[in-house]
C-alpha positions as CSV (number, residue, x, y, z in Angstrom):
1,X,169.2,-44.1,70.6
2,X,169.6,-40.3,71.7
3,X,168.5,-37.3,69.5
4,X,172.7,-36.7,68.9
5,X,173.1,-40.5,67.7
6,X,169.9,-40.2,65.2
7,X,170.9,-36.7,63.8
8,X,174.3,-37.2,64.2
9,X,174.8,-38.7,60.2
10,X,173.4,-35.1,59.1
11,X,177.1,-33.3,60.3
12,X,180.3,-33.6,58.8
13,X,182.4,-35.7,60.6
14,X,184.5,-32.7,61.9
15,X,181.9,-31.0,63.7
16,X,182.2,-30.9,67.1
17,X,179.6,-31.3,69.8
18,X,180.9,-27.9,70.8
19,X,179.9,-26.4,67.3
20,X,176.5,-28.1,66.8
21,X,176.0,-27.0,70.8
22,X,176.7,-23.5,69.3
23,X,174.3,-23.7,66.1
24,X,171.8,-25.5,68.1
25,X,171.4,-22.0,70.6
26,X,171.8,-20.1,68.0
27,X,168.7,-21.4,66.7
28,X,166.5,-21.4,69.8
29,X,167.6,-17.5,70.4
30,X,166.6,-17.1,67.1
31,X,163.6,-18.9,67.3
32,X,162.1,-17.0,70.5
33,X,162.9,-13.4,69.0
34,X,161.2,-13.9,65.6
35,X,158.1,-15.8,67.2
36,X,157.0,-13.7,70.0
37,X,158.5,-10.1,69.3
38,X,155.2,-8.7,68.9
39,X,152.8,-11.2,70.8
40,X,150.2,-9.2,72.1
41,X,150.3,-8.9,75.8
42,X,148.7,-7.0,78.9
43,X,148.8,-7.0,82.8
44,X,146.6,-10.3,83.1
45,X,148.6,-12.6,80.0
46,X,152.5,-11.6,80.7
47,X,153.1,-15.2,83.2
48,X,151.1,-16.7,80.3
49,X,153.2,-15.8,77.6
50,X,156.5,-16.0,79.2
51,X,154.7,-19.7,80.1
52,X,154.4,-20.2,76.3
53,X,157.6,-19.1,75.2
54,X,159.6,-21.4,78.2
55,X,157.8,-24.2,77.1
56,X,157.9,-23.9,72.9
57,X,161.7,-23.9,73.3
58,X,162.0,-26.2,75.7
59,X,160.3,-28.5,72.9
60,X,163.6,-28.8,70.9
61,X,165.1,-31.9,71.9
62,X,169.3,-30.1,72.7
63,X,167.4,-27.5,75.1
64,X,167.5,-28.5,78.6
65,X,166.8,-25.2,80.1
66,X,164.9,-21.9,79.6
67,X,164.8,-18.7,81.8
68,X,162.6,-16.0,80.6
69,X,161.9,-12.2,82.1
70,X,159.3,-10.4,80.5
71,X,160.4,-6.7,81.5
72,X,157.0,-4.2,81.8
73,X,155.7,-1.9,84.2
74,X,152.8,-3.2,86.6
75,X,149.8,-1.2,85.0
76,X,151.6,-1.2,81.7
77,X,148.4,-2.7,80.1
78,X,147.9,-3.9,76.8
79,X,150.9,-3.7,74.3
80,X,153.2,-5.7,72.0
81,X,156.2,-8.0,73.3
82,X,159.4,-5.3,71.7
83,X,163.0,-6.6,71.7
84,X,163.5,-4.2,74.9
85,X,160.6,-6.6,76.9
86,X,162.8,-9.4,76.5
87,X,165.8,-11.4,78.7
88,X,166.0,-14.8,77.5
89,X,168.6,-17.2,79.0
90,X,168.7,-20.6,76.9
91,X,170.9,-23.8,77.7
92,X,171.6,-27.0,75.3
93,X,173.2,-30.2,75.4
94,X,175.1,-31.7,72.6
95,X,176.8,-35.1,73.6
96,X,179.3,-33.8,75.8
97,X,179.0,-29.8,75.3
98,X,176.6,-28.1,77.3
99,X,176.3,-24.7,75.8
100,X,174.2,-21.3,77.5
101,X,173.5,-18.1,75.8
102,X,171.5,-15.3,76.1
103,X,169.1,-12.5,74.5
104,X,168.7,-9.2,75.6
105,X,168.1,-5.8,74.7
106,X,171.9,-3.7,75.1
107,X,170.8,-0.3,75.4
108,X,174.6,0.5,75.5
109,X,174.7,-0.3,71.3
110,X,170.3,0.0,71.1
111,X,170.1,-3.6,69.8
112,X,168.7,-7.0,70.6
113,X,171.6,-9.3,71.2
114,X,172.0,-13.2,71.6
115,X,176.0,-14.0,72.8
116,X,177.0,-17.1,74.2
117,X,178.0,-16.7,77.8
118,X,179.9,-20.0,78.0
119,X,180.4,-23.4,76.7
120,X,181.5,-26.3,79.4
């Protein structure tokens, strides 16, 4: 039995794999912004962390991929992860939806946004 079928009695009937795909990135965007903004990190842990953060998402069972880019300068040194540090790209499965959003910092509007970029 997949993880849909077992969780599946939890939603309403009219909730769409489309919808749950939706709420289910919505989630994993959140869940990488309010664990690691602020992770300490220098020169010699940055493939570490981005390591960390790939893999902690990728634990959630509708997550089927997980790009991250960990923006600093090379001799940057020792600092905290900032919403500006951070592209995220995140892609989930749910039954036939396959749904891929994003994080980044918008220095157009100066704010850490997750969007959904599409939904197949």
């Amino acid at each position: 039995m997949s993880f849909e079928e077992k969780t599946s009695v939890f939603f309403d009937d009219d909730v769409s794999d489309r919808e749950r795909g939706c709420f289910e990135l919505g989630v994993s965007l959140g869940a990488v912004f309010h664990q690691f903004v602020g992770t300490p990190v220098g020169d010699n842990s940055v493939e570490d962390v981005k390591s960390a953060i790939e893999k902690s998402i990728k634990e959630q069972p509708s997550v089927k991929q997980v790009d991250v880019e960990i923006k600093r300068e090379e001799g940057e040194g020792y600092s905290a992860l900032k919403p500006e540090d951070l592209e995220i790209k995140v892609v989930v499965e749910c039954g036939d939806a396959v749904v891929t959003g994003k994080l980044a910092y918008l220095e157009k509007i100066d704010y850490p946004l997750m969007w959904i970029v599409n939904i197949d």
